[in-house]
CHARMM internal coordinates of N, CA and C (Angstrom, degrees):
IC EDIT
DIST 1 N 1 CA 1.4296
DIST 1 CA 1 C 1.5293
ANGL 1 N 1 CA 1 C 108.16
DIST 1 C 2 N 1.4248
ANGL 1 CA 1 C 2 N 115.46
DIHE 1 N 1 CA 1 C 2 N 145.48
DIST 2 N 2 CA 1.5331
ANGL 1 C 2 N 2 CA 118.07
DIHE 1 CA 1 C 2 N 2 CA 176.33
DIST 2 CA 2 C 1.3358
ANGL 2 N 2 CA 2 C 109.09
DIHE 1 C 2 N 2 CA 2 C -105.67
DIST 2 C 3 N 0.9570
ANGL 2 CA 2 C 3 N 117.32
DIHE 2 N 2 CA 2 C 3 N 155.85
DIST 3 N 3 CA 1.2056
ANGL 2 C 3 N 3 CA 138.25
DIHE 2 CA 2 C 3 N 3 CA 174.42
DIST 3 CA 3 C 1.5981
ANGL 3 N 3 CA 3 C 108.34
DIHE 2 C 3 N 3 CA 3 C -113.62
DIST 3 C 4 N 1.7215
ANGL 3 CA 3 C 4 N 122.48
DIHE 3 N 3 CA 3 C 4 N 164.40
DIST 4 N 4 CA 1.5602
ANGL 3 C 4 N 4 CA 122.12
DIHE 3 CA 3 C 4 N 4 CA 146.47
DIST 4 CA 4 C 1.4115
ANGL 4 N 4 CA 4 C 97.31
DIHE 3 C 4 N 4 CA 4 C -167.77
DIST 4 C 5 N 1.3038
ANGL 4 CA 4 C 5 N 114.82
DIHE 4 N 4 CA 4 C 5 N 139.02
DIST 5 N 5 CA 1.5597
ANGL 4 C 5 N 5 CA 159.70
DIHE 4 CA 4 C 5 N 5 CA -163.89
DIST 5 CA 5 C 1.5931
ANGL 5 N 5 CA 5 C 119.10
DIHE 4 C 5 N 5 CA 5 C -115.36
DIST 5 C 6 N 0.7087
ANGL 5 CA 5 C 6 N 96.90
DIHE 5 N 5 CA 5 C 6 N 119.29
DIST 6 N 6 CA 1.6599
ANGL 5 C 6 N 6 CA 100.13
DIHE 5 CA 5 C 6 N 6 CA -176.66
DIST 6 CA 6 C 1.5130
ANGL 6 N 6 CA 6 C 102.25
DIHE 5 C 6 N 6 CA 6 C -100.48
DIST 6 C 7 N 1.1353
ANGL 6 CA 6 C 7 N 112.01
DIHE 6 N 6 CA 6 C 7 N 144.50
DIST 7 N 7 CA 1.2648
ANGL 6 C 7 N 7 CA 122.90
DIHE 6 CA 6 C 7 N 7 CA -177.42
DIST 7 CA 7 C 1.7158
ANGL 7 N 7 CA 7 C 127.98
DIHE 6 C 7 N 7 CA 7 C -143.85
DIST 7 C 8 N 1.9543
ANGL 7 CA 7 C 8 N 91.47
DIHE 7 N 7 CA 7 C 8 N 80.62
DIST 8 N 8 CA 1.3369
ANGL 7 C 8 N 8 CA 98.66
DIHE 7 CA 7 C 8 N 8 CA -145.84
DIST 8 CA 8 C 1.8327
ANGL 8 N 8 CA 8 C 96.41
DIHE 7 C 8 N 8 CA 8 C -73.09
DIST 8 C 9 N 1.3316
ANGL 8 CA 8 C 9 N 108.53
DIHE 8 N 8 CA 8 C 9 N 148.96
DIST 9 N 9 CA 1.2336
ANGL 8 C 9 N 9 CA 143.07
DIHE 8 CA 8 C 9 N 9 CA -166.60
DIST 9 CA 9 C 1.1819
ANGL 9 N 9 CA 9 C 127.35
DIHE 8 C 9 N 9 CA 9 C 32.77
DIST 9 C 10 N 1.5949
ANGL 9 CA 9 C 10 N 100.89
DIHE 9 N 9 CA 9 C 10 N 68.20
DIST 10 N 10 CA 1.3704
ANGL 9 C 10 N 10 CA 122.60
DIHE 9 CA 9 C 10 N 10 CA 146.15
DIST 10 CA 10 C 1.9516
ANGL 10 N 10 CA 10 C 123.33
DIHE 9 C 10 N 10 CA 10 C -80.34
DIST 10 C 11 N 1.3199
ANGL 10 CA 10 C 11 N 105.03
DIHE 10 N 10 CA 10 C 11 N 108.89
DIST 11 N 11 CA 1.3210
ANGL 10 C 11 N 11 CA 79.74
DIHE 10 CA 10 C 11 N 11 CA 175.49
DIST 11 CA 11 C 1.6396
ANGL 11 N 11 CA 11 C 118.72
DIHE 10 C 11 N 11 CA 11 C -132.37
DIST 11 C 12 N 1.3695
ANGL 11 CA 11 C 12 N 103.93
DIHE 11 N 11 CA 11 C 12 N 27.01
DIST 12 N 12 CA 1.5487
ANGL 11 C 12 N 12 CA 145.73
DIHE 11 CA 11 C 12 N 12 CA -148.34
DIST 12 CA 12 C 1.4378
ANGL 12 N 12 CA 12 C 89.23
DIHE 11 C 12 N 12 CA 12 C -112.94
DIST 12 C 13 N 1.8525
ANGL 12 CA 12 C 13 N 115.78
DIHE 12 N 12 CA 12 C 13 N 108.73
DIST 13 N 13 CA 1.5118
ANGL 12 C 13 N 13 CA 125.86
DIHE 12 CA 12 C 13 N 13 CA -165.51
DIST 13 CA 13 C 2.0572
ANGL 13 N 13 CA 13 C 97.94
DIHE 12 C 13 N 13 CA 13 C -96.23
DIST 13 C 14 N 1.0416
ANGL 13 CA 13 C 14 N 81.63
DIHE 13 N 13 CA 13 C 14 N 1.19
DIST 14 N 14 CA 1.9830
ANGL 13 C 14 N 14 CA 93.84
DIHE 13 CA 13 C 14 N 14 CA -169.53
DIST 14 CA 14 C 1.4586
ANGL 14 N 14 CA 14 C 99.46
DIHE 13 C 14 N 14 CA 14 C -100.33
DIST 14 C 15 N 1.1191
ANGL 14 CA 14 C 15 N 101.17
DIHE 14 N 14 CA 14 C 15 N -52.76
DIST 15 N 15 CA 1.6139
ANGL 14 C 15 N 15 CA 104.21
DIHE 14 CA 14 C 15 N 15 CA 179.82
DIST 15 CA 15 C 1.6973
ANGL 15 N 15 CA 15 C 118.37
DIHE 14 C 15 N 15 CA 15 C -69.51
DIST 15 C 16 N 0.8675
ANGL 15 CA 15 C 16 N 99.77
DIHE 15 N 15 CA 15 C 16 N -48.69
DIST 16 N 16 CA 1.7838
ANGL 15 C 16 N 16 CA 119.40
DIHE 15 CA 15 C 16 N 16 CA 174.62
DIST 16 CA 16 C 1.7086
ANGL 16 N 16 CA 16 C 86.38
DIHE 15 C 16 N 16 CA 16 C -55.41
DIST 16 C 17 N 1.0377
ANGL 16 CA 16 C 17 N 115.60
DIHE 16 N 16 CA 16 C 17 N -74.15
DIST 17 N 17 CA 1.6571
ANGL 16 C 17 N 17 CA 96.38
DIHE 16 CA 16 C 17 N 17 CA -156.57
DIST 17 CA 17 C 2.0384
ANGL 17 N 17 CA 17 C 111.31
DIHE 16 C 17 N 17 CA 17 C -54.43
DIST 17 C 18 N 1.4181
ANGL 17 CA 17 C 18 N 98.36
DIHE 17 N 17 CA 17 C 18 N -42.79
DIST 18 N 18 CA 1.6133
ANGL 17 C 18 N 18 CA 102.17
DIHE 17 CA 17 C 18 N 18 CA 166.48
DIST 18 CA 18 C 1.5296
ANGL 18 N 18 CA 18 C 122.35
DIHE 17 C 18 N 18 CA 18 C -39.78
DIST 18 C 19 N 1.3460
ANGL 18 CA 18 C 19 N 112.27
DIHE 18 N 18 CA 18 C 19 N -57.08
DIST 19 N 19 CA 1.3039
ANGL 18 C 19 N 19 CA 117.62
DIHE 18 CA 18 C 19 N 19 CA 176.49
DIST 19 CA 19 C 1.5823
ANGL 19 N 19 CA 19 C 102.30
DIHE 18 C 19 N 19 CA 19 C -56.35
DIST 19 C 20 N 1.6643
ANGL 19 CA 19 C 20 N 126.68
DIHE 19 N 19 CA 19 C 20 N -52.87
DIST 20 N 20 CA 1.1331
ANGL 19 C 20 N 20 CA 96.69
DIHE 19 CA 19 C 20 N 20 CA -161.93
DIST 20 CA 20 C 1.5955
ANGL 20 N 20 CA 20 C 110.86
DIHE 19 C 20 N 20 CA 20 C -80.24
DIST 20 C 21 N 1.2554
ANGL 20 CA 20 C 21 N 133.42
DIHE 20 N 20 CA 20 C 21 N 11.03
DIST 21 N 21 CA 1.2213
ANGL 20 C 21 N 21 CA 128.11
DIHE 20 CA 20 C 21 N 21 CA 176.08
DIST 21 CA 21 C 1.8295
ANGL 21 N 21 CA 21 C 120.24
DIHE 20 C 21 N 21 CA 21 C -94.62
DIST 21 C 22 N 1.6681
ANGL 21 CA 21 C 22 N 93.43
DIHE 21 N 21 CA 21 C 22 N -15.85
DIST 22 N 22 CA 1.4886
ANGL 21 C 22 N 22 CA 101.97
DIHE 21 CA 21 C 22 N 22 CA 163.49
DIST 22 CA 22 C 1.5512
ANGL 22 N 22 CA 22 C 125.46
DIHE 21 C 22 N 22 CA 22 C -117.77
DIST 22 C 23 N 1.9343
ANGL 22 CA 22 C 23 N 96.09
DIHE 22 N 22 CA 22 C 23 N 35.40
DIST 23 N 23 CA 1.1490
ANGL 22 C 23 N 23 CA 109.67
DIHE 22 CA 22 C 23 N 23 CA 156.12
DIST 23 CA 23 C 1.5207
ANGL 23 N 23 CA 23 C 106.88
DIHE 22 C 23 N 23 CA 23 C -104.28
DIST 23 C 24 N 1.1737
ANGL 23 CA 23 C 24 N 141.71
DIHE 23 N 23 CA 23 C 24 N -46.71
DIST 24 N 24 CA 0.9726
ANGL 23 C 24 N 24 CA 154.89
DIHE 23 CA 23 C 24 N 24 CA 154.05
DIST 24 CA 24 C 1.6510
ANGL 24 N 24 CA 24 C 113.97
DIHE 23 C 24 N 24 CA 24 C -22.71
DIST 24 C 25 N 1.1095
ANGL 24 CA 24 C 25 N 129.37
DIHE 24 N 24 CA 24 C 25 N -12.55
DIST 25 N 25 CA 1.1929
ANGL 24 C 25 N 25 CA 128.29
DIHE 24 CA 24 C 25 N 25 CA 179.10
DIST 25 CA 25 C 1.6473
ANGL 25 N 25 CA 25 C 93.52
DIHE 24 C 25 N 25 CA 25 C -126.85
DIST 25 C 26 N 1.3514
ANGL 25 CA 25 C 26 N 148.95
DIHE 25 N 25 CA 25 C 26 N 36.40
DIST 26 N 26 CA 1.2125
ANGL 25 C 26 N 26 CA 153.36
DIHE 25 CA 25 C 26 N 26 CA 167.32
DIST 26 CA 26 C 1.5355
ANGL 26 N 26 CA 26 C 83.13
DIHE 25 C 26 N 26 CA 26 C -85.27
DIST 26 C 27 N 1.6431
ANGL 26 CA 26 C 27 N 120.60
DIHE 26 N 26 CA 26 C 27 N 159.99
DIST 27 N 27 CA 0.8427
ANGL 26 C 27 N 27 CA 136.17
DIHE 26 CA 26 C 27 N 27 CA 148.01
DIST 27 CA 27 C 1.2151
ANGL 27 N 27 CA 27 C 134.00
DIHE 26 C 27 N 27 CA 27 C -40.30
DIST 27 C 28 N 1.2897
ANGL 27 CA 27 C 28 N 143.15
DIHE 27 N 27 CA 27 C 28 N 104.61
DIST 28 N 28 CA 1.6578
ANGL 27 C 28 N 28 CA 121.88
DIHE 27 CA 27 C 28 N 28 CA 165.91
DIST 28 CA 28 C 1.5481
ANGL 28 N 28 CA 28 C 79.72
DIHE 27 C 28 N 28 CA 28 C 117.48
DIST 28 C 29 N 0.8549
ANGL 28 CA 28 C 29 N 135.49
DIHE 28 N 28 CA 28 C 29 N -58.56
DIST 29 N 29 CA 1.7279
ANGL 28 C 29 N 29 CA 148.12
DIHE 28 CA 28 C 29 N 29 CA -159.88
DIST 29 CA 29 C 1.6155
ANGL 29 N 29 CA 29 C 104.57
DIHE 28 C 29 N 29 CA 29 C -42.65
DIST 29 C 30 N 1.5107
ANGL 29 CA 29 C 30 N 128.74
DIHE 29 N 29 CA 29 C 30 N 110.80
DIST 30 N 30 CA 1.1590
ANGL 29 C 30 N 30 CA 110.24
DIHE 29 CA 29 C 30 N 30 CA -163.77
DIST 30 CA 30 C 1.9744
ANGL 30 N 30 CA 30 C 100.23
DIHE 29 C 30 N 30 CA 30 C -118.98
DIST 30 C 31 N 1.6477
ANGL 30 CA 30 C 31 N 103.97
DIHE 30 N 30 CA 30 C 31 N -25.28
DIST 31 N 31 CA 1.4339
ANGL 30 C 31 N 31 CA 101.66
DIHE 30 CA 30 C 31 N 31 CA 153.85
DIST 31 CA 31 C 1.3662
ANGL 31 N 31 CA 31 C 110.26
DIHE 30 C 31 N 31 CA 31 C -146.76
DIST 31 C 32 N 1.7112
ANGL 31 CA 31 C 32 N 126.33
DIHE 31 N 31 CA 31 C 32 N 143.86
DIST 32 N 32 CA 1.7792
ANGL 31 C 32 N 32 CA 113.09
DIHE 31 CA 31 C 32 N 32 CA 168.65
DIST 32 CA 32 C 1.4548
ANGL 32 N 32 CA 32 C 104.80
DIHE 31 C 32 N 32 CA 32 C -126.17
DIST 32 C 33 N 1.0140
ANGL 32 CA 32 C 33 N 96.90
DIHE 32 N 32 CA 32 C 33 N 160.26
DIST 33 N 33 CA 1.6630
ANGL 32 C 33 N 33 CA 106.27
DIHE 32 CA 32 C 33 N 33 CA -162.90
DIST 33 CA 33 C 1.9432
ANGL 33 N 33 CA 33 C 122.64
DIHE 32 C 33 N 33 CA 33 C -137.82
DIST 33 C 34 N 1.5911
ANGL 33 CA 33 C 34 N 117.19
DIHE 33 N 33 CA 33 C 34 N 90.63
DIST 34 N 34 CA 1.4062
ANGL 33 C 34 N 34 CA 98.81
DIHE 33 CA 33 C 34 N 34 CA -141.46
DIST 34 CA 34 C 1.9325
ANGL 34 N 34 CA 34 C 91.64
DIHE 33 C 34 N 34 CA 34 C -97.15
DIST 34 C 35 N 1.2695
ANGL 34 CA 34 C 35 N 119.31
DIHE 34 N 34 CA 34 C 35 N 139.85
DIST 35 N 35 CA 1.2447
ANGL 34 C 35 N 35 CA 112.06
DIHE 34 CA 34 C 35 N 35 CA -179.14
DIST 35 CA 35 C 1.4653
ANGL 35 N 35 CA 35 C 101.17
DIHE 34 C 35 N 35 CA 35 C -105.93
DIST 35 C 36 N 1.2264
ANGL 35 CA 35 C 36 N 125.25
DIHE 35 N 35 CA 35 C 36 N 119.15
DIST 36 N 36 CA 1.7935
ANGL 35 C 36 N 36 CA 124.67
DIHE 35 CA 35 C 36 N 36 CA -163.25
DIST 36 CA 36 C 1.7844
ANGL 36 N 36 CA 36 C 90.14
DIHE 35 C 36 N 36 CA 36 C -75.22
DIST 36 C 37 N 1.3448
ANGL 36 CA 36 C 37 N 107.59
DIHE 36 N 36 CA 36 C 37 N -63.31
DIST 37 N 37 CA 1.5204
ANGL 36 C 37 N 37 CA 107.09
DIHE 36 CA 36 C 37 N 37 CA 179.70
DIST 37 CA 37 C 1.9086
ANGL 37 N 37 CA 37 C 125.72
DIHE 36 C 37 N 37 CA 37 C -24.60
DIST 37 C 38 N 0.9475
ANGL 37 CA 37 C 38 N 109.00
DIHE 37 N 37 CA 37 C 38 N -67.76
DIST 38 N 38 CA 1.4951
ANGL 37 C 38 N 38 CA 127.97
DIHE 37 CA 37 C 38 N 38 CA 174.56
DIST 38 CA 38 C 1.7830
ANGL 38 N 38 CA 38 C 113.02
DIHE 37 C 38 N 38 CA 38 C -74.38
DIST 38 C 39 N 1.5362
ANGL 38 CA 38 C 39 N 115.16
DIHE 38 N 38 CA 38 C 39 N -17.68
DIST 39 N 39 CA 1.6917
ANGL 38 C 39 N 39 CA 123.16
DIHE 38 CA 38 C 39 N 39 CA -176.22
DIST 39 CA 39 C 1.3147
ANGL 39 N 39 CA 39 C 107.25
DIHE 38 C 39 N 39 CA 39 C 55.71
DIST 39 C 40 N 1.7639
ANGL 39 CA 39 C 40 N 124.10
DIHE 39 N 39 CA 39 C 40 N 39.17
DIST 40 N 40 CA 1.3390
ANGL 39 C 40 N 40 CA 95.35
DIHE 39 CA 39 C 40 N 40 CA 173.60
DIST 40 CA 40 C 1.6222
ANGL 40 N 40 CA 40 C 100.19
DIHE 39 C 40 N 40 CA 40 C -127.27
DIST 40 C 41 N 1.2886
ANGL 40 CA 40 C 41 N 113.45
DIHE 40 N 40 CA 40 C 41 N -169.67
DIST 41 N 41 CA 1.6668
ANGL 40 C 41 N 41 CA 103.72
DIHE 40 CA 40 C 41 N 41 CA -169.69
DIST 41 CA 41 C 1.4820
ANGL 41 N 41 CA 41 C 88.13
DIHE 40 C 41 N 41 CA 41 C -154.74
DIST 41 C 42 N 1.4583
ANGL 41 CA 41 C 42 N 116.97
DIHE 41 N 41 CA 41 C 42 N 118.03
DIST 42 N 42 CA 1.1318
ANGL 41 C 42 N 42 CA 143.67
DIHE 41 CA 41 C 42 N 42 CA 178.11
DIST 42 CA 42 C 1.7670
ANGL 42 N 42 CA 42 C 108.54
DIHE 41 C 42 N 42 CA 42 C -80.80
DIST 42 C 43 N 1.2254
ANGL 42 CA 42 C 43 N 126.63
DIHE 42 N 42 CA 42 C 43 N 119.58
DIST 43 N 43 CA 1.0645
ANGL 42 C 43 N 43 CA 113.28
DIHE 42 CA 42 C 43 N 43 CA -173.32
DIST 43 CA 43 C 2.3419
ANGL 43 N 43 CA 43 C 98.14
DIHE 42 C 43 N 43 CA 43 C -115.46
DIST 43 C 44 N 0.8586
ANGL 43 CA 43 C 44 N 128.99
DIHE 43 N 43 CA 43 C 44 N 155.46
DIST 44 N 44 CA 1.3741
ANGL 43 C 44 N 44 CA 110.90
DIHE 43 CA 43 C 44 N 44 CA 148.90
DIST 44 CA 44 C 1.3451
ANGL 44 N 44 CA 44 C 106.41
DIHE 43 C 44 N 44 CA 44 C -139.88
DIST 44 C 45 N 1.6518
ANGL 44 CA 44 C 45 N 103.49
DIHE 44 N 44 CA 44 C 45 N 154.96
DIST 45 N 45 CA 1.8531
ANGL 44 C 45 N 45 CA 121.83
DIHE 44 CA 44 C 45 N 45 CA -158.67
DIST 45 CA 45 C 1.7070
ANGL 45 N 45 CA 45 C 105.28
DIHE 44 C 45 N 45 CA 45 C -165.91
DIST 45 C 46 N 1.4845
ANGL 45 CA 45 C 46 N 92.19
DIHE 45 N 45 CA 45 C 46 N 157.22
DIST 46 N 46 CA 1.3719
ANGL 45 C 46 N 46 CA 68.84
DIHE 45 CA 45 C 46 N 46 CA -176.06
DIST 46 CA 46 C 1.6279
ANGL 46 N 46 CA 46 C 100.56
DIHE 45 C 46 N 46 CA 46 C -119.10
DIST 46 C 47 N 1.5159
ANGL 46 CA 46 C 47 N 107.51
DIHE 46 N 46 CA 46 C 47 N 26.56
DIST 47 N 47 CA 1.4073
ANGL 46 C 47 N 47 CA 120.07
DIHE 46 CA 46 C 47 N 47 CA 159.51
DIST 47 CA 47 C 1.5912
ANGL 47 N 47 CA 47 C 112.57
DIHE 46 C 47 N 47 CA 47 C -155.38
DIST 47 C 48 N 1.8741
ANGL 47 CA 47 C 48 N 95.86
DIHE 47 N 47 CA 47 C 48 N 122.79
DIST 48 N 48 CA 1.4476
ANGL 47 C 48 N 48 CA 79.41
DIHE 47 CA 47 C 48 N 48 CA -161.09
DIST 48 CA 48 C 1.9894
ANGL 48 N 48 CA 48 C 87.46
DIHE 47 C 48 N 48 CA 48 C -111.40
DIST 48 C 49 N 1.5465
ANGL 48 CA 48 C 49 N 115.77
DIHE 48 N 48 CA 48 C 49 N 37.06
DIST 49 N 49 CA 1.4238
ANGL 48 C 49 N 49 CA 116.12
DIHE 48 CA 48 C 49 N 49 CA 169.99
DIST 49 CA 49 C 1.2344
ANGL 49 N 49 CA 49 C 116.24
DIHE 48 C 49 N 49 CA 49 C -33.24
DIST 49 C 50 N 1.2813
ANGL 49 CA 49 C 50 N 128.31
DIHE 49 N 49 CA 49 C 50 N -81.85
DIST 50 N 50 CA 1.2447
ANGL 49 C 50 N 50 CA 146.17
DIHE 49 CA 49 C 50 N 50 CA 159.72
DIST 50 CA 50 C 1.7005
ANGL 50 N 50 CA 50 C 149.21
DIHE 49 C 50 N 50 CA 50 C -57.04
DIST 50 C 51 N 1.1798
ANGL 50 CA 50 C 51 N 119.27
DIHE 50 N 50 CA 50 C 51 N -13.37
DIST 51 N 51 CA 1.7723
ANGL 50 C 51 N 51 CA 156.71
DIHE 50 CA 50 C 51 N 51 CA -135.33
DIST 51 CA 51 C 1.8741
ANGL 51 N 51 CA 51 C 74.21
DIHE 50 C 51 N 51 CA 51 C -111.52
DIST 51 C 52 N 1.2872
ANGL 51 CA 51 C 52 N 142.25
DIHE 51 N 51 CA 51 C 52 N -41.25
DIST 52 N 52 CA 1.6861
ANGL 51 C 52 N 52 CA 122.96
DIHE 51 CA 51 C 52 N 52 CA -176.96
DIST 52 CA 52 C 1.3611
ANGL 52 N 52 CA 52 C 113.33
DIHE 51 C 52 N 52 CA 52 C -60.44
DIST 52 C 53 N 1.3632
ANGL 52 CA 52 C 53 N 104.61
DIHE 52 N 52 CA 52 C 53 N -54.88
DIST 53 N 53 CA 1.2628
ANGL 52 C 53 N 53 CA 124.71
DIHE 52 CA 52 C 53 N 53 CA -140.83
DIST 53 CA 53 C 2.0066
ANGL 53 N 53 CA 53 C 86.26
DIHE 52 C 53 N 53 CA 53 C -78.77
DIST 53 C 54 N 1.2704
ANGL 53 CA 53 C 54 N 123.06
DIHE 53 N 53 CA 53 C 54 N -59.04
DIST 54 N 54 CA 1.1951
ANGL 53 C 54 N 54 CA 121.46
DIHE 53 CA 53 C 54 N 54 CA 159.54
DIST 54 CA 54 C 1.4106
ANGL 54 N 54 CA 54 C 134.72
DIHE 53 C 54 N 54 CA 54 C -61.91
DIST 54 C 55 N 0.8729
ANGL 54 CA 54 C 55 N 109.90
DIHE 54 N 54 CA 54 C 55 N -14.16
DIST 55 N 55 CA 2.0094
ANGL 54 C 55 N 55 CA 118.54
DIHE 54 CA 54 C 55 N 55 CA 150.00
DIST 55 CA 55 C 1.4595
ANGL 55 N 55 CA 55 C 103.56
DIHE 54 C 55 N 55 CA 55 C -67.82
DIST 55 C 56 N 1.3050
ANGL 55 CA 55 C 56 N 133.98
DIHE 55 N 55 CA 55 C 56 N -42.39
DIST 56 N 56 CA 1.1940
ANGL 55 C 56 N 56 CA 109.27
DIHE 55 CA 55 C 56 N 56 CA -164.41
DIST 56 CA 56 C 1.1919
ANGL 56 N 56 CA 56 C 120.89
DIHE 55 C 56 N 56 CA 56 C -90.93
DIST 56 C 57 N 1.4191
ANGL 56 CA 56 C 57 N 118.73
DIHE 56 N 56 CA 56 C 57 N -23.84
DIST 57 N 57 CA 1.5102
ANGL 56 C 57 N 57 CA 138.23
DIHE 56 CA 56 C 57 N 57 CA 134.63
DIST 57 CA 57 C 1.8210
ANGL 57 N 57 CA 57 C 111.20
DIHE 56 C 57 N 57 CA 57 C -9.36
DIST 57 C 58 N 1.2535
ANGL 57 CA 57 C 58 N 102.75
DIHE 57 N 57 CA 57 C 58 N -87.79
DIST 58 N 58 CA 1.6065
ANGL 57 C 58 N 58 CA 119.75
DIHE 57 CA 57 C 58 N 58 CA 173.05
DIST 58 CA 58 C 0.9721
ANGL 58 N 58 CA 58 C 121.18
DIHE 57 C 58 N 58 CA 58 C -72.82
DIST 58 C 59 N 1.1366
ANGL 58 CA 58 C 59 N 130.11
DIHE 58 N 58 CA 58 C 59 N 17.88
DIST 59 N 59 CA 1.5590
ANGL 58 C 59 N 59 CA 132.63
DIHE 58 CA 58 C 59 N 59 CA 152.13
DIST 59 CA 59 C 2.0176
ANGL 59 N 59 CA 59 C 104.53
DIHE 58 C 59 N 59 CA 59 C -102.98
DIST 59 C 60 N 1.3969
ANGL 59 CA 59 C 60 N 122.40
DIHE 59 N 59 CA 59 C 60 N -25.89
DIST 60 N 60 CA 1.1378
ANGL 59 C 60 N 60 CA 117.05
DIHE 59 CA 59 C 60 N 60 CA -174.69
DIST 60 CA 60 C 1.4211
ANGL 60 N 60 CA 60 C 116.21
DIHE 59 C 60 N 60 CA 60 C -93.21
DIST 60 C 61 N 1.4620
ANGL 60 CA 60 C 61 N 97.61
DIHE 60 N 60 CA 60 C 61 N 4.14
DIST 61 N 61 CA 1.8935
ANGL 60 C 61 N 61 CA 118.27
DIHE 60 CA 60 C 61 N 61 CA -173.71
DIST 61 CA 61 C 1.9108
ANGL 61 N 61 CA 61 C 82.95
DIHE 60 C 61 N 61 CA 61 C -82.77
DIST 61 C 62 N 1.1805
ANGL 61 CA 61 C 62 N 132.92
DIHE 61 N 61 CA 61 C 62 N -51.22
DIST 62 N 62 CA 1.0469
ANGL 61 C 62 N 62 CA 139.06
DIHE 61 CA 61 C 62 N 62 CA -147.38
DIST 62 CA 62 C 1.7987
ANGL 62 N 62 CA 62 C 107.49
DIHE 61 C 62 N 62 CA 62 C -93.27
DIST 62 C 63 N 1.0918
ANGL 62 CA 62 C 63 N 88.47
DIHE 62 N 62 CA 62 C 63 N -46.73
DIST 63 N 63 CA 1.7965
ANGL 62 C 63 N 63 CA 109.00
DIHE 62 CA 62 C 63 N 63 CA -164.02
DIST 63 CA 63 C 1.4355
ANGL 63 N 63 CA 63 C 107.71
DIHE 62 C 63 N 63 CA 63 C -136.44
DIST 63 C 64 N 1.4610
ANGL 63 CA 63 C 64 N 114.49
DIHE 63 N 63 CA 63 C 64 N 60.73
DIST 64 N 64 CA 1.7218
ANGL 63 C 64 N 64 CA 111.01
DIHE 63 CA 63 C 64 N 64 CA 172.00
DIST 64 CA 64 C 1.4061
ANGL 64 N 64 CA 64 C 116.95
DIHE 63 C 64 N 64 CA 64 C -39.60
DIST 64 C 65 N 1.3075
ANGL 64 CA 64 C 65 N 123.80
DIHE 64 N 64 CA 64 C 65 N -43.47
DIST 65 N 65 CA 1.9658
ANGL 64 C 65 N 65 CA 110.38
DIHE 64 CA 64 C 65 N 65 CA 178.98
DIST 65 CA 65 C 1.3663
ANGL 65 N 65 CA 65 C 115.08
DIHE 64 C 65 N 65 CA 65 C -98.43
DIST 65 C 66 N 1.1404
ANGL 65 CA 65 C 66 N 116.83
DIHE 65 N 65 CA 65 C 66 N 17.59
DIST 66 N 66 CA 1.9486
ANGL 65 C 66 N 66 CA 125.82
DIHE 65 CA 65 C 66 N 66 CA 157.21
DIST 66 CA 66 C 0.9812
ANGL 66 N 66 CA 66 C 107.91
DIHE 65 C 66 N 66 CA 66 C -24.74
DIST 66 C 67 N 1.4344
ANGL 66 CA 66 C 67 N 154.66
DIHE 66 N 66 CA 66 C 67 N -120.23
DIST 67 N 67 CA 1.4114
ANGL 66 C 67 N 67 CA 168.25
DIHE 66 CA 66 C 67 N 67 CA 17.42
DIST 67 CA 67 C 1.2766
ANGL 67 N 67 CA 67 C 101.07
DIHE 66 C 67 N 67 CA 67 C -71.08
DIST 67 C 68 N 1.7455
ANGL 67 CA 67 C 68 N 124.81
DIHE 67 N 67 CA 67 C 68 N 160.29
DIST 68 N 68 CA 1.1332
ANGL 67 C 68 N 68 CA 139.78
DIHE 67 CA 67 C 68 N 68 CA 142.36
DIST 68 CA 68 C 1.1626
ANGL 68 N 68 CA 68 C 131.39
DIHE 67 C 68 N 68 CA 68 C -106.99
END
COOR INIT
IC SEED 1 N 1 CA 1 C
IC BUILD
């Protein structure tokens, strides 16, 4: 199943790629995909129980005023 997340105001091409490479190592996470243009980050899993609450975690490691 896919997922996609918007991640309003990212506009940080360093950070965006970080995040999506330490989304990719989330649990369950089998590919993520961050499009800087559009700010959203496609994740697919085939359980996404847990994968929010720790996305939003690791997105605020990177980008504290992101939102998701």
């Amino acid at each position: 199943m896919e997922k996609e997340y918007i991640l309003s105001g990212l506009t940080c091409a360093g950070c965006g790629a970080k995040i999506e490479a330490a989304a990719r190592q989330l649990t369950g996470v089998k590919r993520a995909s961050l499009n800087l243009m559009t700010q959203t980050l496609t994740l697919e899993s085939e359980n996404f129980g847990g994968i929010p609450e720790e996305l939003q975690k690791l997105i605020h490691r990177y980008e504290p005023d992101v939102s998701v």
